[in-house]
N, C-alpha and C positions, 0 to 999 in steps of 0.2 A: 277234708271230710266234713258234711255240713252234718248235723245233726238229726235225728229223726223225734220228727212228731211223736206219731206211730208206728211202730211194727208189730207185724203178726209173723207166727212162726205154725205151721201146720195149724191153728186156731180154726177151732170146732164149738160148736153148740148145740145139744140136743136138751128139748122141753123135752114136757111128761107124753106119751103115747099119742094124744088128740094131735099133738102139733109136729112132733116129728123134729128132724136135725131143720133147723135155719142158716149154720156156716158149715162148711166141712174141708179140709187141708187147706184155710184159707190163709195165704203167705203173702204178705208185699210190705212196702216200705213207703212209706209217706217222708218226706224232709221237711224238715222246720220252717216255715215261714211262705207256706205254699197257700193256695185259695183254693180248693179241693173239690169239684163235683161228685159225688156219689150217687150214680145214676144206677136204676136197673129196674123190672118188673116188680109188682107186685109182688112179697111174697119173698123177693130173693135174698133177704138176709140184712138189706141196709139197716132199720130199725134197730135189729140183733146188732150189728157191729158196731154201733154209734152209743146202744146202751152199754155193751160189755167195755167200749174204749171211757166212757165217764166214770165205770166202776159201779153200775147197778147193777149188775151180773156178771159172776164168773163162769169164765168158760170152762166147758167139760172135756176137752182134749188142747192141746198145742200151747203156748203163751202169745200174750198180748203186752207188750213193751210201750208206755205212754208218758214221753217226755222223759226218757230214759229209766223210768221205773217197772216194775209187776206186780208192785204191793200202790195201789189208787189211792188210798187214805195217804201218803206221804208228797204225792200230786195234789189231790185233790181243789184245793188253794189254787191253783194255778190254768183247772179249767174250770168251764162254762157251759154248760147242755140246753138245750130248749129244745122239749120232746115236742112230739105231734101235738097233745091236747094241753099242753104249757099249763101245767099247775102250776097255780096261784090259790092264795086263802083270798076266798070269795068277800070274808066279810070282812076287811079291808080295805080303805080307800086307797086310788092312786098314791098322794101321798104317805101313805102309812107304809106302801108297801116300798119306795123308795127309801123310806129310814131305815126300814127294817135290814134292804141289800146295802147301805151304807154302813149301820152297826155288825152285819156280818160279817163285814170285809173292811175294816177300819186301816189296814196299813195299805189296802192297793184302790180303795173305791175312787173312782173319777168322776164326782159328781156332775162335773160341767156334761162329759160323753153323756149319763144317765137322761139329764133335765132337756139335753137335746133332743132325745130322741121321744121321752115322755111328753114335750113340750102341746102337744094336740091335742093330751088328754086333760079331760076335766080333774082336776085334782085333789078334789070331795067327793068323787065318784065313785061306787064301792066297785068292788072288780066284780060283784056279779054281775050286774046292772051294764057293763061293758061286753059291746059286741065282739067276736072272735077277732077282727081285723085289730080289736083298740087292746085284746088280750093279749095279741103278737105284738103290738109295739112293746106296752109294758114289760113281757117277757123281757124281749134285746132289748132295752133300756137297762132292765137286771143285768143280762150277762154283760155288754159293754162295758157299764159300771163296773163294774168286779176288774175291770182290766185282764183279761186271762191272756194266757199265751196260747191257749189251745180252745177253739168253741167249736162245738158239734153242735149242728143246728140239723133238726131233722126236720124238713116239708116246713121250712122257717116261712115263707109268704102266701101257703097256698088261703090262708083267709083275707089276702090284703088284694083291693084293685089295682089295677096295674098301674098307675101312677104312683099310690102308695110303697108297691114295690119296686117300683123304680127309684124310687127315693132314698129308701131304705137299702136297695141294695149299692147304691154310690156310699152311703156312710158307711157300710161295710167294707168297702174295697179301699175307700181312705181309711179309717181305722185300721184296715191289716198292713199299709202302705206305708201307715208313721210310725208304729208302732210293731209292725214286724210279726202279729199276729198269725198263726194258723188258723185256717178256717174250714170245717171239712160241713156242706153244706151238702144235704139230699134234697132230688125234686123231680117234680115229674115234668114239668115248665121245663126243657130240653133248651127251645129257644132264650133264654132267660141266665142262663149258664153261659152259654156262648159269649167269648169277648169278653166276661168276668172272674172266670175261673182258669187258672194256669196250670192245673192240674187233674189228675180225669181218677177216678175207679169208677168202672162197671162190674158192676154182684148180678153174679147169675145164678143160679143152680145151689148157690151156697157156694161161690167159691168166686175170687179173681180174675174175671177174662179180658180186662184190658186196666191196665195203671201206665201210668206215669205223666210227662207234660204234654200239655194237650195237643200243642204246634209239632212235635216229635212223633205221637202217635197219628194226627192228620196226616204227616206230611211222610207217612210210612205205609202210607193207601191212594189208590186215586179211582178213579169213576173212568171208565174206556170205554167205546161204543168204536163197532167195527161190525166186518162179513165172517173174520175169521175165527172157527169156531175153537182154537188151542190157544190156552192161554197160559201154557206153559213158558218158565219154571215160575209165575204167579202163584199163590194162593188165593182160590176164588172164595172170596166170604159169601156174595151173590150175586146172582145172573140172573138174566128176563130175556127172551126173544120176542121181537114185534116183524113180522115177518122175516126177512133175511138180514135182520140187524140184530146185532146180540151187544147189550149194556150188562156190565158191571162193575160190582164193587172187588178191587184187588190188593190185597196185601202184596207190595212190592217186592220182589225178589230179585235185584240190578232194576236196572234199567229198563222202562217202557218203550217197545219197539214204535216209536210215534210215526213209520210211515205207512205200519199196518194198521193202528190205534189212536183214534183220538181222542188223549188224556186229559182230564183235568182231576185237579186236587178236590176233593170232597170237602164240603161244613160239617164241622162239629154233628149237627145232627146228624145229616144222611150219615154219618159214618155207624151213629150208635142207631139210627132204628136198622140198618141193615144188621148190627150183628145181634143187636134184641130179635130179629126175625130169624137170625139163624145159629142157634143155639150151639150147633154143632163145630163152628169154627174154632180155630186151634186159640188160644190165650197169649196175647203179648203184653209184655211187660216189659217198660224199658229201661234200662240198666240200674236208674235210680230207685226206679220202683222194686226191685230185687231184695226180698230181707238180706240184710249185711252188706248191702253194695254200697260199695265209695263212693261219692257224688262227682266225682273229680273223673270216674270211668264216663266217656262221652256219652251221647247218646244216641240213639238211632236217630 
C-alpha cells in the first residue's frame, strides 16, 4: 500500500454568494511521490483545492487527508505552496529573504537546493524592484529550500520564458527524483506537462473527471477515423465528421476493431482538450486515484 499525498473524500467548497461552490463531491487519491498535473478551465476549482490541500482554507463539506493528516498545522512543516501572485515582503532583499526561509525551517533548509535556484538573481535586489519571472524563481528557491515532501505550485512558470521554464522545470523533476518529493503542479501550458508529470487531475465543474497516471489514462483512449458510423461498446468523448469520414476520441471498452478503424493512441493533450470541450463525458479514475484504493489494485 503506498501512501497517500492526498486524499479527498466527498470535499466541497462554498465562498460567500458572489462566488458560489468552487469543489463539490470532489473524491480521489493522489500517492506519495508522484509529479502531479492539475489541469482544467478557468474557474474549475484548481486554485480552491491547492489552497484548501496547504491549509489556508477549510472546506465546507467532505474532508481532505494531507500526508496522512486533517488537522494542517501538524503537516504543515512538511509542505511548500507557491500561489498565483507568490507573496513575498517587497521590502526585502534577495538575500534577506533566503535567511529569513533558512531561520524558518532550520532542521530541513537545503541551502545549497535554495542558492541554486536563486543563483540569477541579484542578491541586494529588493523583491519589489524584481520582475515577476525573477519573483517566481525566488519563490521555488523558498519552497525547494524548506525541502518539503509535499509542494503545490499553482500556475508555478506562467511568468517565466520558455527557457526559463525549461530550466526550472528539469530542477524540479530532479528534486522530486532524489528526493522522493510530491509535486502537484497546475497550468494552463498543457504542452509543458507532458513527459514531466506522471500523474494527471483534471477539475471540472468542481469536481474530479479524470485522475490517475497519466500512461494509464492515455493508454485507455485512442483517436479512430473510419466510414463507420457505430462505435459501439466505445465510449465516445468526441466526434467530427469531414464528409464520409468520421474521427474520434474513444474511451476503450475491449478492443478496437482495427479492420474497420484506424487507431492510434492520443497525446496527453489531444486527450484533455477534447474532454475540456466536452464536459458531459463520464469521469475515470484509475484504480489508484480511488479515495481508499490499494496501490498494489493494477491499473487500467
Amino acid at each position: 500500500m503506498t501512501s497517500a499525498a492526498i486524499e479527498a473524500d466527498g470535499l466541497g467548497m462554498t465562498y460567500e454568494r458572489k462566488r458560489g461552490r468552487a469543489l463539490r463531491d470532489c473524491s480521489f487519491r493522489l500517492p506519495a511521490g508522484r509529479i502531479c498535473a492539475l489541469v482544467g478551465p478557468n474557474g474549475a476549482g484548481k486554485s480552491t483545492l491547492l489552497t484548501l490541500a496547504a491549509g489556508l482554507l477549510r472546506p465546507t463539506e467532505g474532508t481532505l487527508r494531507v500526508l496522512g493528516s486533517t488537522n494542517r498545522s501538524d503537516v504543515r512543516h512538511r509542505i511548500a505552496y507557491v500561489s498565483q501572485d507568490k507573496p513575498l515582503y517587497p521590502q526585502l532583499t534577495v538575500a534577506d529573504t533566503l535567511w529569513a526561509g533558512r531561520e524558518l525551517n532550520p532542521a530541513t533548509w537545503d541551502r545549497d537546493a535554495a542558492d541554486r535556484i536563486a543563483a540569477p538573481l541579484p542578491q541586494d535586489a529588493r523583491v519589489r524592484s524584481l520582475s515577476g519571472g525573477q519573483r517566481t524563481r525566488l519563490a521555488l528557491a523558498l519552497a525547494l529550500g524548506k525541502r518539503p515532501e509535499l509542494m503545490l505550485l499553482d500556475e508555478p512558470m506562467a511568468d517565466l520564458d520558455p527557457l526559463a521554464r525549461h530550466q526550472l522545470m528539469g530542477v524540479l523533476m530532479a528534486e522530486a527524483a532524489e528526493h522522493s518529493t510530491t509535486i502537484v503542479m497546475s497550468s494552463h501550458i498543457l504542452t509543458e506537462l507532458e513527459g514531466a508529470c506522471d500523474y494527471l487531475l483534471l477539475v471540472d465543474g468542481g469536481r474530479v473527471r479524470l485522475g490517475g497516471e497519466c500512461d494509464d489514462i492515455v493508454a485507455a483512449h485512442a483517436l479512430v477515423t473510419g466510414q463507420v458510423r457505430d462505435l459501439a461498446p466505445h465510449t465516445v468523448i468526441e466526434s467530427r465528421t469531414t464528409g464520409r469520414q468520421l474521427s474520434a476520441l474513444i474511451r476503450r471498452e475491449g478492443p478496437v476493431d482495427t479492420g474497420t478503424w484506424n487507431a492510434v493512441e492520443p497525446s496527453l493533450e489531444e486527450l484533455l482538450l477534447a474532454h475540456l470541450r466536452s464536459p458531459a463525458a463520464p469521469p475515470l479514475l484509475t484504480p489508484s486515484a480511488h479515495a481508499g484504493a490499494d496501490e498494489a489494485v493494477a491499473a487500467v
